[in-house]
N, C-alpha and C positions, 0 to 999 in steps of 0.2 A: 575321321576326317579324311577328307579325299584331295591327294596334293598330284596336280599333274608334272609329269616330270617330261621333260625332251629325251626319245631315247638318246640321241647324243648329239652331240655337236654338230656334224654334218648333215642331220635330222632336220635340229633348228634355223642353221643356216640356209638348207633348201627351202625351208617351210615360208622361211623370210623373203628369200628372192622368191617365190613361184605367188605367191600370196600379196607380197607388200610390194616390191621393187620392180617386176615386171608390168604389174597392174597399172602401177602410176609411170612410168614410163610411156606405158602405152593412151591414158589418159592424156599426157600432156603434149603428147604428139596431135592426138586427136585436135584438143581444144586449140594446137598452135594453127593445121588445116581450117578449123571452123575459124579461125581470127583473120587468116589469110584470105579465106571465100566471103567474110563478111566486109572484108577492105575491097577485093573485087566487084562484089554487090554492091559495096556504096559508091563507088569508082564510077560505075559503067551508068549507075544509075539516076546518077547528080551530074550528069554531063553538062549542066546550065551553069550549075556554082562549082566556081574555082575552089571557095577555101574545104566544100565537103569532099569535092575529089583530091585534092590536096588529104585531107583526112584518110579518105579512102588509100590514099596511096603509102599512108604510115601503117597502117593496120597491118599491108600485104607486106610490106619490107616486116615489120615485126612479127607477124607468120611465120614468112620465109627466115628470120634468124632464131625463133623457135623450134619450127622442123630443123634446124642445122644443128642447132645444140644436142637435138634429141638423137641424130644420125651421128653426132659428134660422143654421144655416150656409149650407143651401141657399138663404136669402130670402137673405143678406146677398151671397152670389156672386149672384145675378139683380140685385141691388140693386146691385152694386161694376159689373157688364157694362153694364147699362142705364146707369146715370150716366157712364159713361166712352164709352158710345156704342159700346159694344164687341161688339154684340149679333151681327155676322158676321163677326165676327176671332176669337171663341173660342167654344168649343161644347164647354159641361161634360157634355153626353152621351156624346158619342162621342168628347172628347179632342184634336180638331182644334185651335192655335191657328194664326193667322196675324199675324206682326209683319212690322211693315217693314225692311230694310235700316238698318242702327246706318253711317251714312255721317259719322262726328265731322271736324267744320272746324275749323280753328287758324287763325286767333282764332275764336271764335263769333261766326255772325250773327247780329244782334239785329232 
């Protein structure tokens, strides 16, 4: 029987951010642009009816607070790695992280 195993921790955790967590960040930025350009298109192009450019114009605000959220996540991981001093132990580019060895002593040393 064939069991896959993670070589280790910071293996699995790169695998997850460069695989899972970057991907979809970068989808939902995407889709927040296309919801933004699609309020802009129906804005500019319903210039007759009040209530579709009214529509058009919730689309772009909820866009624009989409891209903000998404620009809101990427500062908050540069912000959570710089403070933690962590700036060449992970790398949300390419999915790299590097931890130490979890070496637990009984009793703990203080």
């Amino acid at each position: 029987m064939n069991i896959a195993y993670a070589g280790s921790l910071d293996t699995f955790i790169g695998n997850v951010n460069r695989l899972i967590i970057n991907p979809l960040i970068l989808l939902l930025f995407a889709l927040a642009v296309a919801y933004f350009l699609y309020g802009m298109l129906q804005f500019f192009t319903n210039q007759q009816s009040e209530e579709k450019k009214t529509a058009g114009k919730q689309h772009m605000i909820w866009g624009v607070i989409g891209m903000t959220i998404m620009m809101g996540v990427f500062f908050l991981m540069n912000l959570i790695l710089s403070t933690f001093n962590l700036q060449g132990d992970i790398k949300p580019e390419t999915g790299e992280v590097k931890l130490d060895d979890y070496n637990p002593t009984y009793p703990p040393r203080n």
